[in-house]
Backbone as JSON Lines, residues from 0, in Angstrom:
{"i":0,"aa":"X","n":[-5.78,-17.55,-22.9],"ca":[-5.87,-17.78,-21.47],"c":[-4.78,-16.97,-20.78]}
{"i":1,"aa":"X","n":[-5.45,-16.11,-19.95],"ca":[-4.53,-15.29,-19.11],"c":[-3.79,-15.66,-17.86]}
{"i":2,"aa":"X","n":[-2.54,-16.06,-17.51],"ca":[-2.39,-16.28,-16.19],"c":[-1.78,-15.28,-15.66]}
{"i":3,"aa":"X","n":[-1.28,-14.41,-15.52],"ca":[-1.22,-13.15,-14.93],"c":[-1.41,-11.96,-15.74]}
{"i":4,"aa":"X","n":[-1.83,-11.04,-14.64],"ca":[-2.43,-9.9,-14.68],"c":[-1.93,-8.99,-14.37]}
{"i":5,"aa":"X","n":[-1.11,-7.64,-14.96],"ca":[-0.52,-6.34,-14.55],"c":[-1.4,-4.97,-14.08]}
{"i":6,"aa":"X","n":[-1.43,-4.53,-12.96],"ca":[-1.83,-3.24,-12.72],"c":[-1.17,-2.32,-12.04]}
{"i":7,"aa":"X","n":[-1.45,-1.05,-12.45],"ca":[-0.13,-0.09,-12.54],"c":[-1.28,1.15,-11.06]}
{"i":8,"aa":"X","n":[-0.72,1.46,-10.17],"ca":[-0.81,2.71,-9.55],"c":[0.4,3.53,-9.65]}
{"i":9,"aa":"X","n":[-0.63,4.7,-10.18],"ca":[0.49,6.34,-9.77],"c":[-0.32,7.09,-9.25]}
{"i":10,"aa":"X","n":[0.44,8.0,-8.94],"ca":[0.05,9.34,-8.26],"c":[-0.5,8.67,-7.1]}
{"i":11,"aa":"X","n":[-1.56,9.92,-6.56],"ca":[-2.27,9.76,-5.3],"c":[-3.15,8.68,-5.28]}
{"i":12,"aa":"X","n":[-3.45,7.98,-3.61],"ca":[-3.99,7.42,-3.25],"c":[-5.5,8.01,-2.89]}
{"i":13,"aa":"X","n":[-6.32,7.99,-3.48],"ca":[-7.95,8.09,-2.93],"c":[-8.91,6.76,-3.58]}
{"i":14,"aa":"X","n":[-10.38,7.71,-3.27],"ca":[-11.27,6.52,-3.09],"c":[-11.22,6.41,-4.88]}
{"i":15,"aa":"X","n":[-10.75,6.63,-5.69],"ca":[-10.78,6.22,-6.99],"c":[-9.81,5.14,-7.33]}
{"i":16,"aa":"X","n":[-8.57,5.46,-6.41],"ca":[-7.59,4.54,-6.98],"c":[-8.45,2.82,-6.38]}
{"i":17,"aa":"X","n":[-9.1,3.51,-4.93],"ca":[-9.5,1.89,-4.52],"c":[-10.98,1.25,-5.61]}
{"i":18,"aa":"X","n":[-11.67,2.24,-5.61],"ca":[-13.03,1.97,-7.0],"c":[-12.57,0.96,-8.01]}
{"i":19,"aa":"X","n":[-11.22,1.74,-8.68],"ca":[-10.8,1.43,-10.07],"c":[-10.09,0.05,-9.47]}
{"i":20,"aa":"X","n":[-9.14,-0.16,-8.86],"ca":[-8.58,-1.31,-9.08],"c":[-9.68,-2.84,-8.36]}
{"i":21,"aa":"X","n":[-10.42,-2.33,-7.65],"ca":[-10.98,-3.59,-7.44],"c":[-11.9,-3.71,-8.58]}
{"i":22,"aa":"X","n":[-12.98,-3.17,-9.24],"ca":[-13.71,-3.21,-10.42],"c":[-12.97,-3.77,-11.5]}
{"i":23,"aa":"X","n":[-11.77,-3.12,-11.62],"ca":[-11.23,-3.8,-12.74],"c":[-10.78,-4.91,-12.22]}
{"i":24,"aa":"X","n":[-9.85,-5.74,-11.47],"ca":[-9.66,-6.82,-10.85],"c":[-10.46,-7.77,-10.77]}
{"i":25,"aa":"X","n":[-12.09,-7.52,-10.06],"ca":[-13.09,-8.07,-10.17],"c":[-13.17,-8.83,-11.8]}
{"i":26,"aa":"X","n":[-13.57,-7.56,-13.06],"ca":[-13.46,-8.0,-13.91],"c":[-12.56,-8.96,-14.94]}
{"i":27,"aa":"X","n":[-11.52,-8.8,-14.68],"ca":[-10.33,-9.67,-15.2],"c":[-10.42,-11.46,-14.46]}
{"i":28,"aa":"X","n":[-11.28,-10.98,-13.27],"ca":[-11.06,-12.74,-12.16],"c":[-12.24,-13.16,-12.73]}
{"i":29,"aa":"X","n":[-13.41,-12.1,-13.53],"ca":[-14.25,-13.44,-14.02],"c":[-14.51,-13.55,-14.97]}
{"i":30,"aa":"X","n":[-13.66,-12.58,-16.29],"ca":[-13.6,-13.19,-17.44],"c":[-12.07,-13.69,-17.82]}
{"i":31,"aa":"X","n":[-11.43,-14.12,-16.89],"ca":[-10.13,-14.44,-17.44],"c":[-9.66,-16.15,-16.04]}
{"i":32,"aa":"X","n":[-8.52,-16.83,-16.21],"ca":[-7.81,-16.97,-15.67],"c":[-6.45,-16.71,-15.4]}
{"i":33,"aa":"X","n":[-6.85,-16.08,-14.42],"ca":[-5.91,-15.39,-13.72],"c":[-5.28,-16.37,-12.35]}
{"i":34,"aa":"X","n":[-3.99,-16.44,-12.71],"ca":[-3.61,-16.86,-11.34],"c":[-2.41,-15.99,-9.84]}
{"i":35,"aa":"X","n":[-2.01,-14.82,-10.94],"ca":[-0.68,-14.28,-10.41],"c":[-1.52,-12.68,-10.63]}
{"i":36,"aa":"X","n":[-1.32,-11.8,-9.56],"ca":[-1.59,-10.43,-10.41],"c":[-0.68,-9.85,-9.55]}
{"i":37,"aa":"X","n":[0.02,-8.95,-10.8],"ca":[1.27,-8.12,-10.0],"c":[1.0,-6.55,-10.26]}
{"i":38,"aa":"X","n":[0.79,-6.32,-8.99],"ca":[0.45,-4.65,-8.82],"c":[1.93,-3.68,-8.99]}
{"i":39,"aa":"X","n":[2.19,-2.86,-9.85],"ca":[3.79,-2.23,-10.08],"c":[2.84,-0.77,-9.17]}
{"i":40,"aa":"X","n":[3.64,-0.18,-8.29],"ca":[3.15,0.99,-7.59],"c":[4.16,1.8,-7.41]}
{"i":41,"aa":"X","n":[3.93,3.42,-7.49],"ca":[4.73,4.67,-7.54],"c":[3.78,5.49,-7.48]}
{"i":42,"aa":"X","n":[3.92,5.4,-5.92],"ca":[2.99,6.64,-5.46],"c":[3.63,7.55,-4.05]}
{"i":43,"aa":"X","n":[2.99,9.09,-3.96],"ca":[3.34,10.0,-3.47],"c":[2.53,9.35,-2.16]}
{"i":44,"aa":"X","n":[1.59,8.44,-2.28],"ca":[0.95,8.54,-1.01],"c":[-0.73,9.26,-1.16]}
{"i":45,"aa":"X","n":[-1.56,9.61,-0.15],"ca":[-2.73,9.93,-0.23],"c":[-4.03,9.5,1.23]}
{"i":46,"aa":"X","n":[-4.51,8.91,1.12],"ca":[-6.06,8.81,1.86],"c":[-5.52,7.24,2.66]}
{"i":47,"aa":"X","n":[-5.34,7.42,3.9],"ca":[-5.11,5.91,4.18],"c":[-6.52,4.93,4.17]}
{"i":48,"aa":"X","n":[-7.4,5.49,4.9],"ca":[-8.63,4.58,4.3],"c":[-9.02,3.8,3.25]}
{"i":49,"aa":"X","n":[-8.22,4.59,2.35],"ca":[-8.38,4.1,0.92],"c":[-7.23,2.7,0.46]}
{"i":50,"aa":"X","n":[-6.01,3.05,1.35],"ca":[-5.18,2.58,1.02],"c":[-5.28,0.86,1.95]}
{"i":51,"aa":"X","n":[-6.15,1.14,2.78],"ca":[-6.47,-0.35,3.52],"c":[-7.41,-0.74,3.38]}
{"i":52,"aa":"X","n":[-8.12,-0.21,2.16],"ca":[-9.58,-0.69,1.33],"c":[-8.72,-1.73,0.35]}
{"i":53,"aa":"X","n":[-7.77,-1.3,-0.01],"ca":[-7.14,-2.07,-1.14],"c":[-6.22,-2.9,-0.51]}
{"i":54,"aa":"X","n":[-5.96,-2.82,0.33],"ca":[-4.87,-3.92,1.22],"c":[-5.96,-4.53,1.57]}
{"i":55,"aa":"X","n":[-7.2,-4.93,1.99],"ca":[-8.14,-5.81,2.33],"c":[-8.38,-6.79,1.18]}
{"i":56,"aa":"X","n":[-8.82,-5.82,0.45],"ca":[-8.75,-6.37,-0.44],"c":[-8.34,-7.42,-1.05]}
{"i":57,"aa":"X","n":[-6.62,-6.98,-1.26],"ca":[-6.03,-7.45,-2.29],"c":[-5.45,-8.7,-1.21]}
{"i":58,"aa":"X","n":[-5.62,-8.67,-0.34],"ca":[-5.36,-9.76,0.93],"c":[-6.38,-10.76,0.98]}
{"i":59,"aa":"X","n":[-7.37,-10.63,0.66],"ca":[-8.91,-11.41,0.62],"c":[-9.13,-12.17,-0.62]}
{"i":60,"aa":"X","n":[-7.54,-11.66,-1.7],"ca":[-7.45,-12.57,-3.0],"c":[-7.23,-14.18,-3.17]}
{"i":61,"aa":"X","n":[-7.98,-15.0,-3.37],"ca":[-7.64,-16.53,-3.65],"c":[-6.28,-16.76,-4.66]}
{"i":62,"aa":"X","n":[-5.73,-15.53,-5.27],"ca":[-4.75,-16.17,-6.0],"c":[-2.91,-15.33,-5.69]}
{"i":63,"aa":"X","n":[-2.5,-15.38,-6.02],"ca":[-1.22,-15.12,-5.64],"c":[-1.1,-13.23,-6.26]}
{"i":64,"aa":"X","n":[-0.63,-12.8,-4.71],"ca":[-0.26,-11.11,-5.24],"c":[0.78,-10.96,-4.73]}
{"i":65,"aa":"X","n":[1.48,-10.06,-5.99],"ca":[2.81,-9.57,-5.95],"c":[2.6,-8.22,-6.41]}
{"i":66,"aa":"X","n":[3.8,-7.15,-5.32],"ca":[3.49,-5.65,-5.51],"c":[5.06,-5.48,-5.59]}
{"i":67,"aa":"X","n":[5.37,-4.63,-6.54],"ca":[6.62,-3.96,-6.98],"c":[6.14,-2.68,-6.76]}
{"i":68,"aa":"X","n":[7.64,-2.4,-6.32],"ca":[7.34,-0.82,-5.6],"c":[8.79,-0.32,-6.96]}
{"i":69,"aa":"X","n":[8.28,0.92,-7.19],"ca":[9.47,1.35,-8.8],"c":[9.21,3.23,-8.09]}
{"i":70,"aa":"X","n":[10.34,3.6,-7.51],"ca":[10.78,5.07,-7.64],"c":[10.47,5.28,-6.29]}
{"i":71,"aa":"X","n":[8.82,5.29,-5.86],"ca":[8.82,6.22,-4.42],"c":[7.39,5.06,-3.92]}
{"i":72,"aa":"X","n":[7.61,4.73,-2.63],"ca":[6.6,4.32,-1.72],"c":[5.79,5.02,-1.01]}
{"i":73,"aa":"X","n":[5.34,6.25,-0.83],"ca":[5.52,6.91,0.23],"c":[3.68,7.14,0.92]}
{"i":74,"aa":"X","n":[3.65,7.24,2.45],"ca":[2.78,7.21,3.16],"c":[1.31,6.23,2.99]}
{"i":75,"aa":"X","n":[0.64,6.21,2.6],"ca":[-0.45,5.23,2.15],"c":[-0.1,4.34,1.46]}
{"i":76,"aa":"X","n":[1.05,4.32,0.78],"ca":[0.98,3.46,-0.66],"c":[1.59,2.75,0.14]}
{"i":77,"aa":"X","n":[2.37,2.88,0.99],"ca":[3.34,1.63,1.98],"c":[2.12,0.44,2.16]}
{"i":78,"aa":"X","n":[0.99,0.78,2.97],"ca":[-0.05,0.1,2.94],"c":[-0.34,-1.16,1.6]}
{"i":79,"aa":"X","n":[-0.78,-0.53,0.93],"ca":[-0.95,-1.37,-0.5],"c":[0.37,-2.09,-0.8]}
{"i":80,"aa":"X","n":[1.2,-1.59,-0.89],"ca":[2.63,-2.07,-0.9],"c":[2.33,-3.29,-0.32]}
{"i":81,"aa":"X","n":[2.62,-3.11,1.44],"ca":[2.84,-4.44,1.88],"c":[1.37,-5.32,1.93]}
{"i":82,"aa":"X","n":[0.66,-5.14,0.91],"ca":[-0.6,-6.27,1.08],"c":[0.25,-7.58,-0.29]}
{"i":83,"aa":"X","n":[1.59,-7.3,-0.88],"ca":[2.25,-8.0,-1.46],"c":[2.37,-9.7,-0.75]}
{"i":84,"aa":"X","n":[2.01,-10.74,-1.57],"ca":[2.84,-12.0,-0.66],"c":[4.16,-11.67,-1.01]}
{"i":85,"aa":"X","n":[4.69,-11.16,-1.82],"ca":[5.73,-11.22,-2.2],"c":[6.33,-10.04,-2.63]}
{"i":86,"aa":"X","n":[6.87,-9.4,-2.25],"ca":[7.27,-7.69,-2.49],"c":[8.57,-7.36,-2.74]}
{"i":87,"aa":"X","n":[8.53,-7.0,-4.46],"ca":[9.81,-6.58,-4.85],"c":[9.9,-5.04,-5.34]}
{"i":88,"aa":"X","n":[11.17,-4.6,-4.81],"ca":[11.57,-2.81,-5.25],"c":[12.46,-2.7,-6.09]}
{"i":89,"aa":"X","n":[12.29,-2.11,-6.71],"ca":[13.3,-1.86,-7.94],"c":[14.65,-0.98,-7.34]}
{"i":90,"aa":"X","n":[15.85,-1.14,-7.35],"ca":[16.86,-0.28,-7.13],"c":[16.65,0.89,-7.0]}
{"i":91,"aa":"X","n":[17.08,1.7,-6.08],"ca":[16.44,3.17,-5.94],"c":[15.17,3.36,-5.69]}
{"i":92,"aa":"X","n":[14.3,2.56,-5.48],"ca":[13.26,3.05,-4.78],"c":[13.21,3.98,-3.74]}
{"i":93,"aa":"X","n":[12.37,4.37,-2.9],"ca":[12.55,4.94,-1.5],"c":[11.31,4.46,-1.16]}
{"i":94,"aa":"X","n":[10.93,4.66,0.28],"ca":[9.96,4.51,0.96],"c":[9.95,5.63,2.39]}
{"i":95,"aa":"X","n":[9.0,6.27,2.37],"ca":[8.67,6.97,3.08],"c":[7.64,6.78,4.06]}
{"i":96,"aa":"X","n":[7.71,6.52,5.72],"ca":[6.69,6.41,6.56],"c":[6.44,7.18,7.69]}
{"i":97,"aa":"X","n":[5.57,8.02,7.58],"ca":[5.25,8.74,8.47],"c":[3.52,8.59,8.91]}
{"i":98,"aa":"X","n":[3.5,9.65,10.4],"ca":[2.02,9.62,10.89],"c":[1.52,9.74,9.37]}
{"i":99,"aa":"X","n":[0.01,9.24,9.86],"ca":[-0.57,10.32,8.69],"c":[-1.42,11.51,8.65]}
{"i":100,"aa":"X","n":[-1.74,11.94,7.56],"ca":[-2.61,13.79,7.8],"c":[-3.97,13.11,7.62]}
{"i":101,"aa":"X","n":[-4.8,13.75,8.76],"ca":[-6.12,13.65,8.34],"c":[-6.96,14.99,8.3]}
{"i":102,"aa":"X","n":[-7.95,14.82,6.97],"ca":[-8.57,16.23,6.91],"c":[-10.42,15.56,7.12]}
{"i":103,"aa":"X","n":[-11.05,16.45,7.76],"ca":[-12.68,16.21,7.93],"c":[-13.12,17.36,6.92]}
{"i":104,"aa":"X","n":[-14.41,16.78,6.74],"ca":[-15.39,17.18,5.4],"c":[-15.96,18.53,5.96]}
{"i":105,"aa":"X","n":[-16.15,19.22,7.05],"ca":[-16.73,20.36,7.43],"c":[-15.36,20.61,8.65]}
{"i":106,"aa":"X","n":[-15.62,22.58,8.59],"ca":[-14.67,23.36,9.43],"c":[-15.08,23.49,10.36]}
{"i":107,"aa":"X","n":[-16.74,23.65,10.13],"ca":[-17.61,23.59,11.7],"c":[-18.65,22.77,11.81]}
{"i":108,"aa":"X","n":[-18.62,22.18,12.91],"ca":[-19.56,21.1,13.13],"c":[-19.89,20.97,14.7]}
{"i":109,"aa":"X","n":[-20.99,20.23,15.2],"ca":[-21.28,19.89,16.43],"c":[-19.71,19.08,16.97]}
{"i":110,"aa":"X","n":[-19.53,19.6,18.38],"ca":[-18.89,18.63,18.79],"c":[-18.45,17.1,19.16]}
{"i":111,"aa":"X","n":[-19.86,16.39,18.52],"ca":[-19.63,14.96,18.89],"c":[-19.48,14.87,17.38]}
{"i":112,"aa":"X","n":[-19.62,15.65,16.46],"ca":[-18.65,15.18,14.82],"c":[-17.85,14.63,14.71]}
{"i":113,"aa":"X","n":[-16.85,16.01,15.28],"ca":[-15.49,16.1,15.49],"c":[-14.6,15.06,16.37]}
{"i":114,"aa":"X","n":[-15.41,14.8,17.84],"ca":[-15.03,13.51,18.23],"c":[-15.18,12.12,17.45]}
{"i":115,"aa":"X","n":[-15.95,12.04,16.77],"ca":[-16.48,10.64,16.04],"c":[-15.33,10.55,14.92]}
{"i":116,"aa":"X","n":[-14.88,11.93,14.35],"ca":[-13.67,11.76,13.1],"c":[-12.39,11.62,13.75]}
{"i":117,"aa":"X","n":[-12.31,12.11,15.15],"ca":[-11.11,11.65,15.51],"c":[-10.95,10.27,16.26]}
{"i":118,"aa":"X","n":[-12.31,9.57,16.72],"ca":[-12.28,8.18,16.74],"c":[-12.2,7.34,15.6]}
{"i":119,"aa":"X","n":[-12.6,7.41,13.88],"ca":[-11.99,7.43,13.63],"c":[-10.7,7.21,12.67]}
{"i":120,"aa":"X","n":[-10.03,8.68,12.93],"ca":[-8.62,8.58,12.73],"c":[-7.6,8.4,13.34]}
{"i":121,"aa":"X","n":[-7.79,7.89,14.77],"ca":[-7.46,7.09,15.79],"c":[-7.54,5.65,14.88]}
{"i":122,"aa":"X","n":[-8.45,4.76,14.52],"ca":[-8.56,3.6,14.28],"c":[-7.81,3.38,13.27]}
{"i":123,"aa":"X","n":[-7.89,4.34,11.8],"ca":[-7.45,4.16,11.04],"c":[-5.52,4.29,10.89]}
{"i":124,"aa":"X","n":[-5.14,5.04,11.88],"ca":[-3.62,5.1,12.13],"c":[-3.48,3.75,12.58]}
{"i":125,"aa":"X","n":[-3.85,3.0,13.7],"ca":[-3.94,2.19,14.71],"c":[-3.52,1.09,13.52]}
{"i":126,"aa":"X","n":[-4.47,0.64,12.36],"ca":[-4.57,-0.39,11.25],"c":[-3.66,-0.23,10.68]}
{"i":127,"aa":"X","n":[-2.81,1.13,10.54],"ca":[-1.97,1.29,9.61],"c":[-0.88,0.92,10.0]}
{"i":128,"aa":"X","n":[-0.56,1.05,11.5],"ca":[0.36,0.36,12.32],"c":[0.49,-0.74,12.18]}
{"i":129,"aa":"X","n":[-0.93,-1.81,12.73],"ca":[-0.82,-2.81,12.45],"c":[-0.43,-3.11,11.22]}
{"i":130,"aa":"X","n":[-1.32,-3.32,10.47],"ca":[-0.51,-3.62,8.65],"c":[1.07,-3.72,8.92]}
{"i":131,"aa":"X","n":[1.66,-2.81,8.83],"ca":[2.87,-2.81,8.66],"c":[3.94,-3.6,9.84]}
{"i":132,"aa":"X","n":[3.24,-3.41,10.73],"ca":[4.26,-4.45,11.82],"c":[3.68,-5.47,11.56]}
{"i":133,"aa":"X","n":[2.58,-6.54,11.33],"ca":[2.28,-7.59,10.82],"c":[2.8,-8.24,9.61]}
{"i":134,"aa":"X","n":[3.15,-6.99,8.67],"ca":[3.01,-7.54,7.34],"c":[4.8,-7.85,7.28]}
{"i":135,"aa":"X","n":[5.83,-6.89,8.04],"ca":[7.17,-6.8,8.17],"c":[7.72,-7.49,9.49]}
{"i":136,"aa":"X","n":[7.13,-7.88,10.29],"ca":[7.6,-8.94,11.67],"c":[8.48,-7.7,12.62]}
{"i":137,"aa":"X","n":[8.03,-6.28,12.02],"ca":[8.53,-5.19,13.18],"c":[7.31,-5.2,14.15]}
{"i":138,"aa":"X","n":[8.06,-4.72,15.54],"ca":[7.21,-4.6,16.8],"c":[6.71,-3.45,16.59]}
{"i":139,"aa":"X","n":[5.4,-3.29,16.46],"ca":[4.29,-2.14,16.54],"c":[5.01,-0.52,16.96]}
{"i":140,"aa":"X","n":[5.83,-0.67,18.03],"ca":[6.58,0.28,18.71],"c":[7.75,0.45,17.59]}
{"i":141,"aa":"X","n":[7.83,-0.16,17.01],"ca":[9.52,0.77,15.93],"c":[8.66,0.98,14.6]}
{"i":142,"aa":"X","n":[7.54,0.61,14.2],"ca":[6.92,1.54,13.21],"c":[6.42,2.61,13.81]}
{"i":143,"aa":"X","n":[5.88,2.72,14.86],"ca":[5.46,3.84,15.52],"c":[6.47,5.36,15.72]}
{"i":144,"aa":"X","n":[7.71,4.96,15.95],"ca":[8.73,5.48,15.75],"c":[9.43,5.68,14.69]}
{"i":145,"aa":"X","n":[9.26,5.33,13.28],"ca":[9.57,5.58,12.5],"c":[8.58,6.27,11.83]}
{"i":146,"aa":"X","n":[7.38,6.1,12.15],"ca":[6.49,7.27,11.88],"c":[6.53,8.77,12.31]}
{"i":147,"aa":"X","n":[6.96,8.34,13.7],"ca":[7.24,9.95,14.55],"c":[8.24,10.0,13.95]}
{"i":148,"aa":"X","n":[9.08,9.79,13.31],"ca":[10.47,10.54,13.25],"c":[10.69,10.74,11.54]}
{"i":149,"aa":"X","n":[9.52,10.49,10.84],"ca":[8.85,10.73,9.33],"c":[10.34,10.26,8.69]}
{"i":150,"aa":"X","n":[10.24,8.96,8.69],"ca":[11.34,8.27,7.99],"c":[11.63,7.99,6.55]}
{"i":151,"aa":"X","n":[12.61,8.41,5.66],"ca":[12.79,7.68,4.31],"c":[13.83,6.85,4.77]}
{"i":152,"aa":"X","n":[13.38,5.65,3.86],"ca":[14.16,4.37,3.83],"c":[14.61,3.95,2.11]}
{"i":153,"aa":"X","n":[15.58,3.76,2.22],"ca":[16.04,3.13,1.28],"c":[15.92,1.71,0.74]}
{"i":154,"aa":"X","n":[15.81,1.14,-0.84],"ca":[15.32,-0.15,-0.93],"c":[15.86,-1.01,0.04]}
{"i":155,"aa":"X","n":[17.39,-0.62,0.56],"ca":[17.58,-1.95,1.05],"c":[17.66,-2.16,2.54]}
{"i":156,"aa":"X","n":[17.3,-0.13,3.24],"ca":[16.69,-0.31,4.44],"c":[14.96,-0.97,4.5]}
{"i":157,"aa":"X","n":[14.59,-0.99,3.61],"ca":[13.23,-1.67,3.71],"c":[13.18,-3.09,4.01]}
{"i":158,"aa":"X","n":[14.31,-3.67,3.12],"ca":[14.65,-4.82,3.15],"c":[14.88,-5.34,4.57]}
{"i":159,"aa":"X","n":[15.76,-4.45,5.11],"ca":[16.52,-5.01,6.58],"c":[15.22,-4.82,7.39]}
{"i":160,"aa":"X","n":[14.02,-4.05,6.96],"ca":[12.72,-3.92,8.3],"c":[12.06,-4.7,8.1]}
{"i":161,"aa":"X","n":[11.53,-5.93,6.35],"ca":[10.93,-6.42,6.07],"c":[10.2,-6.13,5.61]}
{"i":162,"aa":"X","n":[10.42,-4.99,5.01],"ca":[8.68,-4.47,4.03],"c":[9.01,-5.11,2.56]}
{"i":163,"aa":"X","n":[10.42,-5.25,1.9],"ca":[11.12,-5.06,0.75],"c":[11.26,-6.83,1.12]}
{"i":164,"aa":"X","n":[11.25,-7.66,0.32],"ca":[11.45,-9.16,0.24],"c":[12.9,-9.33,-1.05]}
{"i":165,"aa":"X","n":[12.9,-8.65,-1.85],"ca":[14.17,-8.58,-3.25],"c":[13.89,-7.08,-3.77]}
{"i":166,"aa":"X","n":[15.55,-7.13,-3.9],"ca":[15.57,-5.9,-4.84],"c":[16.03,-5.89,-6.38]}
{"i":167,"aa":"X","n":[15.75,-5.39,-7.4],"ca":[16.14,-6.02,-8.32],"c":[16.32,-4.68,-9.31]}
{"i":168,"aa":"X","n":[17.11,-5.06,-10.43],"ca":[17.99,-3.57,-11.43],"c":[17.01,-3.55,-12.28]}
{"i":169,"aa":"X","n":[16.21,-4.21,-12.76],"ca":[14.84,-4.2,-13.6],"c":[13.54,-4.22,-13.5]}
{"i":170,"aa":"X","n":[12.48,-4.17,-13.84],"ca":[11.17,-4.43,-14.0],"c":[11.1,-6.28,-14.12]}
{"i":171,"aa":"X","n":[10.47,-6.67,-13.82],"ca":[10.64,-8.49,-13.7],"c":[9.56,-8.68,-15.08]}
{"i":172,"aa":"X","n":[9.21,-8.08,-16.02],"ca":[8.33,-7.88,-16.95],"c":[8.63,-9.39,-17.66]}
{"i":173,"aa":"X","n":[7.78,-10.64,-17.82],"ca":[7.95,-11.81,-18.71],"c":[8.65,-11.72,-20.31]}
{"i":174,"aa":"X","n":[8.57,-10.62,-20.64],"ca":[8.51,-10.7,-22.19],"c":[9.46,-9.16,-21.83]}
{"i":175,"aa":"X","n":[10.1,-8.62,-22.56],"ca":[11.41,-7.51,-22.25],"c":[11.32,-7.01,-23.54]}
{"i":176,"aa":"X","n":[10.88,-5.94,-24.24],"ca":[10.75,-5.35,-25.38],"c":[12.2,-4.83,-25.84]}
């Protein structure tokens, strides 16, 4: 009998990282009991869409989630990050928040395309805002600004904004090889 569950993100954020971890998640919640699942994340960042596919997600969970952030947070993964109830960084982490880049699937297109992708990537910044001033009790306006001003933060400036809940010199791993 399983009561918690480890899953590991690296590298980039796209629509695979969101595929893979809910499928597998899915699978583990209905052949196992599971009550705790702790997401360890070190990522460069990537696709924010993707990254608030999995913050829905992992927010829409009946059982307790915890996200450890180990080396680098940066741009999307902040997202997933703070879908943590409980969010711990390992010493030296960083976290990085800035706008984000958006790229569209064609160079040329009708003009109401192009408006429709920048409505949107209008929406999808907008969520990403939210998330993070919701999830950290910052006013919408100082993530916004720390976006414009493409901020790295340190574990224990995260801490002081509320993204970071403990910082800790180890991996919190049950069993320590």
């Amino acid at each position: 009998m399983l009561e918690e569950q480890w899953y590991t993100i690296t590298g980039g954020i796209d629509i695979n990282t969101a595929h893979n971890l809910i499928v597998y998640v899915n699978t583990q919640l209905y052949n196992s009991n599971i009550k705790k699942l702790r997401i360890l994340i070190s990522s460069s960042g990537g696709d924010v869409d993707s990254a608030i596919r999995i913050f829905s997600y992992l927010k829409a969970l009946s059982i307790e989630v915890e996200t450890i952030a180990l080396s680098q947070i940066d741009s999307a993964a902040n997202i997933i990050y703070a879908a943590g109830a409980k969010r711990i960084a390992i010493k030296g982490c960083r976290f990085f928040l800035h706008e984000g880049t958006f790229t569209t699937g064609a160079q040329t297109a009708p003009l109401h395309n192009h408006e429709e992708a920048l409505l949107l990537f209008k929406e999808l910044y907008k969520k990403h805002v939210n998330i993070l001033s919701k999830e950290t009790g910052a006013k919408e306006e100082k993530i916004i600004d720390l976006f414009k001003e493409s901020t790295v933060l340190t574990a224990e400036k995260a801490k002081e904004l509320g993204l970071v809940h403990e910082i800790l010199e180890k991996l919190p791993f049950a069993k320590q090889v």
